[in-house]
N, C-alpha and C positions, 0 to 999 in steps of 0.2 A: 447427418451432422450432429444432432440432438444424442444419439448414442454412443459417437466419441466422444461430444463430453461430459455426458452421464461417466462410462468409463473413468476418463483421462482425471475427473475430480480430485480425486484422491493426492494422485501422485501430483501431479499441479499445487496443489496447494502446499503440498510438503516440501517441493524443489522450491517455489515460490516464497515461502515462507523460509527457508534458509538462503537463499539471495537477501533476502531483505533483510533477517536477522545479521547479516554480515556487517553492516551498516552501524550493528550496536557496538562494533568496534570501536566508537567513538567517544562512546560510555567509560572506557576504561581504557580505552590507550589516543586520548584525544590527539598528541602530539605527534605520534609515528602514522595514525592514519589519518591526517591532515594532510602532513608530509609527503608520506608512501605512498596512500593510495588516492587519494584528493589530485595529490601533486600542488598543492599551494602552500605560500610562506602561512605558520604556526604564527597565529598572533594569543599571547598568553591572556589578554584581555578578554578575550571571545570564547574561552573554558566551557564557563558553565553552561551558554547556549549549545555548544559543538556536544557537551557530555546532556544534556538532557534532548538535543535531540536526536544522537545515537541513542536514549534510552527508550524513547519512543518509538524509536524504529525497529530496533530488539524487538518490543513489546508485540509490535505489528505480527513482526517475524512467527515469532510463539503463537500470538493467537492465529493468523492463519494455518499455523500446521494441525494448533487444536480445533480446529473448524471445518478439517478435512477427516476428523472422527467425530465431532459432535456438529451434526447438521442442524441445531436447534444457534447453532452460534454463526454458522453460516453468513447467514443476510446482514445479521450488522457488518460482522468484521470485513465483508465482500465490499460491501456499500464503502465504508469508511476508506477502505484500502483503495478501492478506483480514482474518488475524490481525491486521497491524499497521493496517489501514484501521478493521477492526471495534473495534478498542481505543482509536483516538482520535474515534469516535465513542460508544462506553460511556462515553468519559470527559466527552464532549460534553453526554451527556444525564444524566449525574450530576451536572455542575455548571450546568444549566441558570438553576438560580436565583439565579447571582452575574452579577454585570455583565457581569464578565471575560468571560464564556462567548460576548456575540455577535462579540469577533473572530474566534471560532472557527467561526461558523456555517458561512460560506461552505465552510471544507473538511469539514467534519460533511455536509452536502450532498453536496459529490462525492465524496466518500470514500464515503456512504450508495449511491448511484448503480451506484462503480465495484466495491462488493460483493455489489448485488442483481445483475449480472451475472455477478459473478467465480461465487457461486453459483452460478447456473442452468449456467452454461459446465461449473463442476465434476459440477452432476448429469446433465447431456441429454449433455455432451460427453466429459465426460472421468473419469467418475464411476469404472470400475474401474482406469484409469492412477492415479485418487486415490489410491484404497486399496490399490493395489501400492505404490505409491512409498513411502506411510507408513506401510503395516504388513507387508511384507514380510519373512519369515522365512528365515534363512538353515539349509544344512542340518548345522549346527555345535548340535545341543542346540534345534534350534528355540530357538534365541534370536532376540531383534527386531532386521534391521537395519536402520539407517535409510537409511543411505548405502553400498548393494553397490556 
């Protein structure tokens, strides 16, 4: 298993990463992918949250593909992205019982997908680069560093 996803790295983060750059359509065409692809009524009040968090999610987008050539960038953007993947689908499955919730299906889905991976990657592959990177002690009082 450890050698498919050695392998599979690459191309994963690159599919991965444009799923989720799709997202940053929000950025720039907040009203038709509200509409279109959301499938909810456009409220013009709610703009600037919808466009800065397509911009964020862009931003995701991008950095996971750059992460799938630069392995030094790896472990943050991996880390951030499970967190931020696993959180919009808890939120997914907490509001299952409103309307609203199936424009969200579709990325609760690969979001759900691109984390049962991101997982397994973090236990068979990369399980103790995890836990160096995020709990790393410096030798200043054993305090926690995060970012040596």
């Amino acid at each position: 298993m450890k050698r498919i996803l050695d392998k599979t790295i690459k191309p994963f983060l690159i599919i991965a990463g444009l799923c989720t750059a799709l997202s940053g359509m929000n950025a720039f065409l907040p009203q038709f992918t509200v509409e279109n692809i959301l499938k909810l009524p456009f409220v013009e009040n709610y703009t600037i949250i919808v466009q800065h968090w397509g911009m964020m999610i862009l931003l995701l987008g991008i950095f996971m593909i750059i992460s799938a050539f630069r392995v030094s960038w790896r472990m943050p953007v991996l880390i951030y992205s499970a967190i931020e993947k696993t959180f919009l689908i808890f939120l997914y499955i907490l509001n299952i019982s409103y309307p609203f919730s199936t424009g969200f299906l579709g990325a609760a889905v690969v979001d759900a997908i691109i984390v049962i991976y991101l997982l397994l990657y973090f236990w068979l592959v990369e399980s103790e680069l995890a836990w160096t990177f995020l709990f790393q002690t410096s030798n200043r009082n054993n305090q926690l560093d995060l970012f040596p």
